[in-house]
Structure formats: C-alpha cells, structure tokens
C-alpha positions in Angstrom: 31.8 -85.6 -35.1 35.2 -84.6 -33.3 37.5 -87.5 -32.9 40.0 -85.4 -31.0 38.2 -84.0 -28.0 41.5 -83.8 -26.0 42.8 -81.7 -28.8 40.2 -79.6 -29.0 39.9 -78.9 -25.8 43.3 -77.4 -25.4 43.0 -75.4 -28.9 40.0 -73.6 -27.4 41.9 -72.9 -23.8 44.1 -71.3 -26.4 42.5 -69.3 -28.2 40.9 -68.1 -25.4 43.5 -67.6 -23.3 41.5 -69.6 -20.8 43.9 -72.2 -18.1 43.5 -75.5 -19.1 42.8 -77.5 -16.3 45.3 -80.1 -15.6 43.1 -82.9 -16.0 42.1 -82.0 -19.4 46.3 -81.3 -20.3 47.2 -84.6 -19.3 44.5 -86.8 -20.3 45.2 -89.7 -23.5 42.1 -91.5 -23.4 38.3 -90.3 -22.3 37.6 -90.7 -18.6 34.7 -91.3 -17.1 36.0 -89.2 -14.0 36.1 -86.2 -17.1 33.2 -84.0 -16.6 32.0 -80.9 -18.3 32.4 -77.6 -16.2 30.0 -75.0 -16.5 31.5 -71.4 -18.3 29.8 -69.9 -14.7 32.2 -71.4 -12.7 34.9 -70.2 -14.2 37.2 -67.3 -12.2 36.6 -63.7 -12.2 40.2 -62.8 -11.7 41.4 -61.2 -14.7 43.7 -63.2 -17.2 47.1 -63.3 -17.0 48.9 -60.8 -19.3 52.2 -61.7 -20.6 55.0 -59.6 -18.9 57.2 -57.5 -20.8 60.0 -55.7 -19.3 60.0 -52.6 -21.7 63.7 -50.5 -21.8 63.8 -47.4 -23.1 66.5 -45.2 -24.2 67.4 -42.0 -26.9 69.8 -42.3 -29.7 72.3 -39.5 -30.3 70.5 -38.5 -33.0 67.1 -38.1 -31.0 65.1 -40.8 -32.2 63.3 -42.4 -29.1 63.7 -46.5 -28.5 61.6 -48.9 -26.7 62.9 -52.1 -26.6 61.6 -55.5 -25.2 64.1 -58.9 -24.8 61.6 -61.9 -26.4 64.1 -64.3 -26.8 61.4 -67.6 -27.5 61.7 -67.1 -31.0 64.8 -66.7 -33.4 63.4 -63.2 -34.9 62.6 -60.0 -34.1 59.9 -57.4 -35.0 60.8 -53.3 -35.6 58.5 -51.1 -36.0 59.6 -47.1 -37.2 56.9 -44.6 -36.1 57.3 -41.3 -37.7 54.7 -38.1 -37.2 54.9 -37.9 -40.7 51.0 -38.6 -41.3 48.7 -36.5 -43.2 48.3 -34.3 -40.9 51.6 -32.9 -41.9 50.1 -33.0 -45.5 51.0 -28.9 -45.0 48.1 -27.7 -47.9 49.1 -30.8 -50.2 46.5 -33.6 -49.2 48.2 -37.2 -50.5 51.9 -35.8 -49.6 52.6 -38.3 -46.3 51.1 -41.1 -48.5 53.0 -40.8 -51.5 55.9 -40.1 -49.5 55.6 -43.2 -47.5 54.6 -45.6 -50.2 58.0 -44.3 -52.6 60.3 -45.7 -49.5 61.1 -49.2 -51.3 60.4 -48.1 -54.7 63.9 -48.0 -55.3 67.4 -47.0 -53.5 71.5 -46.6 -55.0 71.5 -49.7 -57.2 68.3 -51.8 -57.0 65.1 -51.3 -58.1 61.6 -52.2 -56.4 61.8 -55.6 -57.7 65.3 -56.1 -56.5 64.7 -54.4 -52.8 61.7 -57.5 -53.2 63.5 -60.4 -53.8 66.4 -58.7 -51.3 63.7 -58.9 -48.7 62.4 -62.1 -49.7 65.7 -64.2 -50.5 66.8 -62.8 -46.5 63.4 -64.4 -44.9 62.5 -60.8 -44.2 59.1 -58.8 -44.0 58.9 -55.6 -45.2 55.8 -52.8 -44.2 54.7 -50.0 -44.5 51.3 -47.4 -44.6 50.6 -43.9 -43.5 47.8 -42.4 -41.4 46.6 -39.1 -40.2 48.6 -38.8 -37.4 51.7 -41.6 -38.4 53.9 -42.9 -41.3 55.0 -47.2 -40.1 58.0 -48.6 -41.8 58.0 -52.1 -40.4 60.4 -55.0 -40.2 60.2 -58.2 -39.8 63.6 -61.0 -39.7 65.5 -63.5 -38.3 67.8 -62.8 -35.6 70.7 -64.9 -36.9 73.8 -62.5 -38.0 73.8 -63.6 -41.0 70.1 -62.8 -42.0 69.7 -59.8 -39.1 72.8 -57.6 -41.3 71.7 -57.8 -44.6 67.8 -57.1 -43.8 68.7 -54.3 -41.4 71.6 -52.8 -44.2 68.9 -52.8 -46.9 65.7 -51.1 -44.3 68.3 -48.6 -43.2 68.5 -47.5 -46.9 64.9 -47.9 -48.2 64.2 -45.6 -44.8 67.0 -43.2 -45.1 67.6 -42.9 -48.1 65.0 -43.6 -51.0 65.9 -43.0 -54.7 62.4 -41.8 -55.1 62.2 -42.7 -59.0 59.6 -40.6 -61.0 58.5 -43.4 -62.8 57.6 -45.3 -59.6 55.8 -41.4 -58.3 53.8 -41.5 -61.9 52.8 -45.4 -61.1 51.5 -44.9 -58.0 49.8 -41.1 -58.3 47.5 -43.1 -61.4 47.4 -45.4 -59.0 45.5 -43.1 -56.1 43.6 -41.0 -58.8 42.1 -44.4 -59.8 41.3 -44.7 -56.2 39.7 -41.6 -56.2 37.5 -42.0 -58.8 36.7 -45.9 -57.3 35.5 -43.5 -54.2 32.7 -41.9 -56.1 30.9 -45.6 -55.9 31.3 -45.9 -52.5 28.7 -43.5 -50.2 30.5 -44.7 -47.0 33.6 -43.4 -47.8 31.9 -40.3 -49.1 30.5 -39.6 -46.3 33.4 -40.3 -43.9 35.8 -37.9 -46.2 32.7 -35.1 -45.4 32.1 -35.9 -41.9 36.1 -35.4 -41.2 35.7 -31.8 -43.3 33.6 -30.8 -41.2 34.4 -31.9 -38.1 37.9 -30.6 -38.3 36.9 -27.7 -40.5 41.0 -25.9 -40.9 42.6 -28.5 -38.4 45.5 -30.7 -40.6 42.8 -33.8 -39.7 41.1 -32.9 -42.3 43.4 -33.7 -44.9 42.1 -36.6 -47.2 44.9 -38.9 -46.4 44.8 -40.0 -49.8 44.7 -36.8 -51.5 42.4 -34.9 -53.8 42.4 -35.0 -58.1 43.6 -31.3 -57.2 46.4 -32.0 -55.1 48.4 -35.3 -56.8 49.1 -33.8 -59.5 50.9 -30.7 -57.9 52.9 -33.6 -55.8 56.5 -33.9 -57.5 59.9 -35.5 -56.6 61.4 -32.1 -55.0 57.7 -32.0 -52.3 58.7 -35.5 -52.0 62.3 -35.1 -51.3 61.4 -32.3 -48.8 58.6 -34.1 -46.9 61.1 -36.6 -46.3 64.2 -35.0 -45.2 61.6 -33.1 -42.4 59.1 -35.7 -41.6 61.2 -38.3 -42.0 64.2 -37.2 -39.6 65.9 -39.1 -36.5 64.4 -36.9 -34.1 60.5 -37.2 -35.3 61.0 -41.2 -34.5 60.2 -43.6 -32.4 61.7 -47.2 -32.7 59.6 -50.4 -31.1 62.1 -53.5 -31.3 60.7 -56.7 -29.7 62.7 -59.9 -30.5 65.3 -62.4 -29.6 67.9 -59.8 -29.2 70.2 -58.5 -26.3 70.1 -55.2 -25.2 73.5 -54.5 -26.7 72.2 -55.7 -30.0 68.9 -53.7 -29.9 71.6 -50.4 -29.4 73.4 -51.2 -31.9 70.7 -51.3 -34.5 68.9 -48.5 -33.4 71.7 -46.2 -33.4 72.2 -47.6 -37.3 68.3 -46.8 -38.2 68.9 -43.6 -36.8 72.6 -42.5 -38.4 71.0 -43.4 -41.9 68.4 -41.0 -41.1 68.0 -37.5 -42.2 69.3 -34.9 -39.8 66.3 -33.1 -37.4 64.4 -32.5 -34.5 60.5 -33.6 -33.9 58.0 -31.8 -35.6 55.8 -29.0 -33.6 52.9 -30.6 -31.9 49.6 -30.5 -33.4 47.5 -27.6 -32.9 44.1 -28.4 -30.6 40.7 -28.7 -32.6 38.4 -26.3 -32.3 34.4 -27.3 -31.6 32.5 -27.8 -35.4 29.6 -25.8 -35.9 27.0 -28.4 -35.1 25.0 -29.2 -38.4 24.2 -31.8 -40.5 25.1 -32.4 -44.0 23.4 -34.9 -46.8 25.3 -36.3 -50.1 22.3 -37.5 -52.7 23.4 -40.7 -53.8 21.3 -43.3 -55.4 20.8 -46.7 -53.5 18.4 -48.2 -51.1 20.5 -47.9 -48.0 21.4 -44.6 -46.4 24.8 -44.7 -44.6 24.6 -42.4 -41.2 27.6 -40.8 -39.6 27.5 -39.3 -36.1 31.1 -37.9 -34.8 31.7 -35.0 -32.2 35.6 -34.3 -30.8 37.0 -36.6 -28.5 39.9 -36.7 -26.7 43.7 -37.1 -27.3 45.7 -40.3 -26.6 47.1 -39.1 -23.4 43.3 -38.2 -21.8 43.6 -39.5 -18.0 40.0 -40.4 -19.0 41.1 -42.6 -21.7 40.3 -46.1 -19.5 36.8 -44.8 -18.4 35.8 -43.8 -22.2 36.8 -46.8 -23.3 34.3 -48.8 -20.9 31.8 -46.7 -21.5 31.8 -46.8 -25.1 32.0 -51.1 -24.9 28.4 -50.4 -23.2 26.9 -48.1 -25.5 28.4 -49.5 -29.0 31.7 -50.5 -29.1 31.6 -54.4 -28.2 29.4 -55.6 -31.1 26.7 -57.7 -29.8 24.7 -56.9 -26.6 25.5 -53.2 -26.7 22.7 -50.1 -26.3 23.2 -49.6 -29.5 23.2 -52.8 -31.1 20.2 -54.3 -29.1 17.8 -51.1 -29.6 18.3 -50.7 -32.9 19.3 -53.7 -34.8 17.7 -56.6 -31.9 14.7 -54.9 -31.6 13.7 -52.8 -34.4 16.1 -54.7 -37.1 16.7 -51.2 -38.9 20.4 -52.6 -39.6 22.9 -55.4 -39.8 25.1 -53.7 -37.5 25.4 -49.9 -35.7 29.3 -49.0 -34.2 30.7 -46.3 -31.8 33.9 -45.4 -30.7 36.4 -43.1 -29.8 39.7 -42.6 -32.0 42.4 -40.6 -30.0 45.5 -39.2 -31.5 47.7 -36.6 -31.1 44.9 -34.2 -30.9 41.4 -34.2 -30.4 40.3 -37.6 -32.2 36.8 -38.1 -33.6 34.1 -40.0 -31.4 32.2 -41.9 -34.0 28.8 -43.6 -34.7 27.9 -45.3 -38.1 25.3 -47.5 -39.7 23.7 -47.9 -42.5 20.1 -48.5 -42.7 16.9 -48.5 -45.3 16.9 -45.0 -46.8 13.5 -45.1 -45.9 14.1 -44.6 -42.2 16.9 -43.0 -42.1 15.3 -39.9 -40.2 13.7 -42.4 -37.5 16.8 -44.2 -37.2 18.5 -41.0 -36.8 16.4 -39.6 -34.1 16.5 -43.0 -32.0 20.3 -42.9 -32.1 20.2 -39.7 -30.5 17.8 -40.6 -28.2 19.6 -43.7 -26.9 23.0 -41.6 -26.9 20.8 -38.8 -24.3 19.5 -41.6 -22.5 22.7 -43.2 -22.2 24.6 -40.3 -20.9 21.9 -38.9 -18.5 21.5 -42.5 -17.1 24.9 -44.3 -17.1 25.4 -48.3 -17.3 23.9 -50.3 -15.3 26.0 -52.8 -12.8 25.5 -55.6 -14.8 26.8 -54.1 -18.0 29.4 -52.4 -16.6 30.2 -56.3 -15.6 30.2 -58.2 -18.5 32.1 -55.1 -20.3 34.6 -55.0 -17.3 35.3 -59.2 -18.4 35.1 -58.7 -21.8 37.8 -56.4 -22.1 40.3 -57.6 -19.5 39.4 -61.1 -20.9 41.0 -59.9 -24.3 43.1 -57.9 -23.4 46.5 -60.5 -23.4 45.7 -60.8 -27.1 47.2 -57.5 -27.7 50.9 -58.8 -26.5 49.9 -62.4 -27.7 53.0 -62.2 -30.8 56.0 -59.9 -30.8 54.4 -58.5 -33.4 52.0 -57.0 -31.1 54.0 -56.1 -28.9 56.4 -54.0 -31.1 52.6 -51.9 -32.6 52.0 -51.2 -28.4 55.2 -49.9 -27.8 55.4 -48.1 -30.7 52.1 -46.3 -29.5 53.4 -46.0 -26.1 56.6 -44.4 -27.1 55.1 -42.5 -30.1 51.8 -40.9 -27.7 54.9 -40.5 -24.6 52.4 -42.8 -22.4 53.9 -44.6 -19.6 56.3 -47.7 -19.8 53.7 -49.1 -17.3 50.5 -48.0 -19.6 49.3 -51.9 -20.5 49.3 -53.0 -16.6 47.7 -49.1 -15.8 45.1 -49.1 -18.4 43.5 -53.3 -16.9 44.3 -52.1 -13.6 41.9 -49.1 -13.9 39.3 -51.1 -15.9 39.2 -53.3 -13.0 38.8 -50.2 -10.2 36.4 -48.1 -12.4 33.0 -47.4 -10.5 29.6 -46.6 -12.7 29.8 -43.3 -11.1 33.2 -42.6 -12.8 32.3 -44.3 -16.0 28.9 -42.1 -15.8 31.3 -38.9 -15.3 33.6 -39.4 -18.3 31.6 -39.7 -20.4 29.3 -36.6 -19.8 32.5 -35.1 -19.0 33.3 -35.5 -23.5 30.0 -36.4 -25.4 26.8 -34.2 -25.4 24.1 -35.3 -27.1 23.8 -31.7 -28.9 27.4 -31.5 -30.5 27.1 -34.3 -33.4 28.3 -33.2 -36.6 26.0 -35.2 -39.1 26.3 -36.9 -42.4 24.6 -38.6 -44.6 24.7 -40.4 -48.0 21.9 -42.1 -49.4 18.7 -41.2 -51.6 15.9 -38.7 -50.8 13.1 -40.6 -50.0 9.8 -40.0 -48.4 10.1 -41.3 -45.2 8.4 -44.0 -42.7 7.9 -44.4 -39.0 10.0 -47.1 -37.2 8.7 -50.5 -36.3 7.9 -50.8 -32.4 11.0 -52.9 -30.4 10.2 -56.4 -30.6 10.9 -58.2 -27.0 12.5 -60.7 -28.9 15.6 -60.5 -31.9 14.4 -59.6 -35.3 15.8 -62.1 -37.7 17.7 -60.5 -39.9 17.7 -61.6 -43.8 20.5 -63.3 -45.2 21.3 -61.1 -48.3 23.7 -58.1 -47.8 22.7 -54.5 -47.1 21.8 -53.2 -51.1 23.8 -49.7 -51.9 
C-alpha cells in the first residue's frame, strides 16, 4: 500500500512530463474535494519542450561549435564528434575502433591508470566509442575554475595528443579478437555482420566496425598514428558544449580543444550506396530459434522526408506494442517475443531494418507474413486512428530527448555533425503535428518496396510448418526466454 500518494503523484507527473495539476502540487493531507481524473481528459496539445537557445560558431582551426547556456547546474557536458567512424576504416576493418579506444590509454607522463584517477580525483567523466559513421570523445565536469582547467587540460591531451602505447594496442586487439571469436556463439550478430555485407556490398558501411581476425593483426601504431592525425583533425569536428557556462567561456574552451588538435580539413563526404542485388542469404547454425533480418537502403540524416518516415515506421514497427507488426505477428499468431523496424540514417544511405527471431520451424511462414504485412502496409497506409496515437506518442516523448544537458549536448552534436538546422528539434514536432496520412502514405512508398529486402537468416534447417491462424485475442506468451 502507498503511504505517500501526494508523492507519488508528482513522481509520475514527472516522469511523464505530464503538468501536475495545482491541486495535487499543493495538497499535505488527502481531500475529499481530491478526485481522480480520467487519462481521456487529459489535453491534446503537445508537451512543452524545454527551450534551448543553440549558438553556433567556427574555430580558426575549422572545427564547428554548438553551444547552449544551461546555467541550473554547476557543470557542463562536451561532446567531440569526429567522422572518424568505420566507415573511414579505408580496407582495414577495426582501424576507427582501435584508434578511438587508445585515446586515454596513455599521454606525455601518465599512464591509463593515472589519466583514471586524474579524471576521477577532478569529479570528471570521461567517454568514448566509435560507430560506422562517428568517433565520440565525451566529457563530463564541474564548471568551477578550479575543476573546469584541470579536466579540460588533461581531455585536450588524451584527444590531441595520445601516446598510443603498444602494450595498451596489444591489450586491447586480444581484447576484440576475443570478441570475435565470442561472435561465433551469437547467430544475431552473425547475421547482422552478413546482412550489412550485403546490403552495402563495396560501400565503407560495410566495414565490421570491430574488425576481422584478418585485419587486427595488420593494425600497428604507425596505421594508428595516421588514422589519427586525418580523422582526428580540427576541421573533421564538431563540438556540442551544454552547461553552466558563458558564451565567452564556451569560446575559450573550444578554441583550446581545437589548437591541441591535429592540423586538417573535413574528410570527403561519403560516397552514395548503390541498390544490393535483392537475395537472401542463410547461415546454418544450430538452435531452436531462427533470427530473421529484413533491411533495404534508406535514407540519409538530412532526408526532408525524415519526420514522415519516422511516423510511419512508429505505425508499422517501430513503437513496440500496438504496432502492425507487433499485433499480427506476435498478438495474434505468438510466432515471437517481439518483431522491430526502423530506419537508421547517417551520412549516407542508412539501412531500414526488420528483425525477430522466431521458432526455426516457421521461420519460412513467418517470413512470408512479414512481407505481406510490409505490402499491405505500404499499398494501404495508416489509418486515422493510428496515425493518432503515434502522432501523441512521439510528441508526448519527445522533451525527454533535452530532459539533462547530457541530452542536449548528443542532439546538437547530431545537429551540428549531420549540418541540420539550429531549429531541427522545434521543425521535426512541428511537422509531426502537421503530417497528413496522405503524406505519411507517400513517404513511405516514396523509400521502401516490398521487393527490395536483402534477407538473412541464422538458425537450423528444419522441415518446416504452417502458421497458426490470428487469434482475436493476445496469445499468451510463455515466460522462459527465446532458446538459441
């Protein structure tokens, strides 16, 4: 039993960014005048979103800044962007990664322990992780003088300029090779390394961001050294700096980030995917469950259909419950615990995705319903009322994506890094709100075809069984986990 309704009242308000009504904020004591409302009579006006006044700027060194003022807390949040993911790998598949994870491994004078306990002894967070189209250095500290300078001396030189120590590069290249072999238990992430082979075919995207057992060993400390001086240079940067800072402060530490940097410009652009040869591949792997990947080219980060895909895909399998998806095949039929799409844009072309994972035994019926649905849905469109609830569901989240500074710094440094609008949060839940089911129908034909999945599958061969019929009613699911 809850002995604090009042408390819990305003806990919920916020962690659903709901008001709380004033009756509820001020009450001590339960009122009989206190009455339950109903969730129906709740607004349909969109959330508030927290405002952020973003200013942007250049260093003299090239290196791109967008800065917001947050001066509620005594900290502040920067985030480095660098194209410098494994799409820049350049024939040498692990390169970005190993590059990015040797950055506090050591500098002049301290060791990876010692950067640590620098770090930690300052009330600082360090981060960092590479991705196919990005390297992140992050940073995390108080604003006071006396903490900000240290911190920002000691991230200036793990950034610009690492020791790279070959006993750290030999630690860490066991390290992935392990990780490697670890991946030959794992049929998802065999399939998801073949689906990307083939849908990117010769495109840098299909670089195994974590490298092959062919390619680490051929990594040494002069690739290393090179990768860094190019990938990691002033002018292939963006900096997101969101904290209780002014803006003469935020200059000042960008232009230091960026003088410690290596000298150079941006690297070229990515070069545009071309369409996969439409087939399906299978990996024989023994288990009871069959994972199922479905992925065709999407669409860049900059798509002026970026809003309308979006929508779309929350209806067809992108918001978890309640979804085309979701309710056809794992409501009705119970063929799986759970069945996702979604588009990924980047630079270029990203992947549009389906995956689930279902009994090996009906993996070829599962198959064909998901690409019946997918026709169905594209030839049809949403319907009003999904288009609806989607419509709330995302502008009722949305102000979770600028709820910490930390947030805030990750959105602008996709803003600044994909060169999207200062005004791209407001845009993006504007258009939500405007989009018709005419547009939404449009977009969507406009990028997906039912005919261009590239298909792969990892499970057992297995003689195969015909679906259950769709239950009007939820199938209860068992309360084991899927068996590999």
């Amino acid at each position: 039993m809850n002995k604090h309704p009042v408390l819990s009242g305003l806990l919920l308000a916020a962690c659903t960014g709901l008001a709380v009504p004033s009756s509820l904020a001020e009450a001590t004591s339960p009122s009989p005048s206190l009455a339950l409302e109903s969730l129906a009579n709740l607004s349909q006006a969109p959330l508030s979103r927290r405002a952020m006044q973003i200013q942007r700027w250049q260093t003299a060194e090239g290196a791109r800044v967008l800065f917001v003022e947050a001066p509620e807390l005594p900290m502040f949040d920067l985030r480095l962007t660098f194209a410098a993911g494994s799409s820049r790998d350049a024939g040498l598949p692990g390169l970005a990664l190993l590059t990015n994870a040797m950055l506090n491994e050591g500098v002049e004078g301290k060791d990876v322990d010692t950067i640590a306990e620098a770090f930690e002894g300052l009330g600082a967070q360090f981060g960092n992780g590479a991705y196919r189209d990005m390297a992140l250095v992050s940073l995390r500290s108080l604003s006071a003088v006396d903490k900000r300078e240290p911190a920002l001396a000691l991230f200036s030189q793990v950034v610009g300029q690492p020791s790279l120590p070959a006993d750290s590069l030999e630690r860490i290249r066991n390290q992935l090779l392990a990780g490697l072999e670890q991946q030959k238990q794992n049929p998802g992430k065999l399939a998801s390394l073949e689906l990307f082979a083939r849908l990117y075919g010769q495109h840098p995207y299909a670089s195994p961001t974590n490298g092959t057992f062919d390619s680490l060993p051929r990594i040494g400390l002069d690739e290393l050294r090179r990768f860094h001086q190019q990938a990691y240079a002033a002018g292939n940067l963006v900096i997101a700096l969101v904290g209780d800072l002014s803006r003469a402060e935020a200059e000042q530490i960008a232009a230091q980030l960026s003088s410690s940097l290596p000298k150079g410009p941006a690297l070229a652009a990515l070069p545009v995917p071309e369409q996969p040869d439409v087939r399906r591949q299978h990996i024989e792997y023994p288990s009871k469950q069959t994972h199922l990947l479905l992925a065709q080219l999407g669409i860049s980060r900059g798509d002026p259909d970026y809003a309308a895909l979006y929508l779309g895909n929350q209806i067809l399998g992108g918001g978890g419950f309640g979804t085309r998806l979701m309710e056809e095949v794992r409501e009705k039929r119970g063929l799986t615990y759970g069945i996702y799409s979604g588009f990924t844009p980047m630079s270029a072309a990203g992947p549009f995705m389906i995956s689930v994972q279902t009994r090996a035994e009906q993996t070829e019926g599962t198959l064909a319903l998901i690409r019946q649905l997918v026709s169905d849905y594209l030839a049809e469109g949403p319907t009003e009322a999904e288009l609806e609830r989607s419509r709330r569901e995302i502008t009722g989240s949305f102000p979770l994506s600028t709820a910490s500074n930390a947030d805030i710094a990750t959105q602008l440094g996709s803003i600044g890094f994909y060169n999207l609008p200062s005004s791209f949060l407001e845009d993006f839940t504007d258009e939500i709100q405007r989009l018709s089911l005419q547009q939404v129908k449009d977009a969507m034909q406009r990028h997906l075809s039912p005919e261009r999945f590239v298909i792969v599958t990892a499970g057992p061969s297995v003689a195969q069984q015909p679906l259950p019929p769709p239950n009007a009613q939820p199938v209860v699911q068992p309360l084991a986990v899927p068996e590999h």
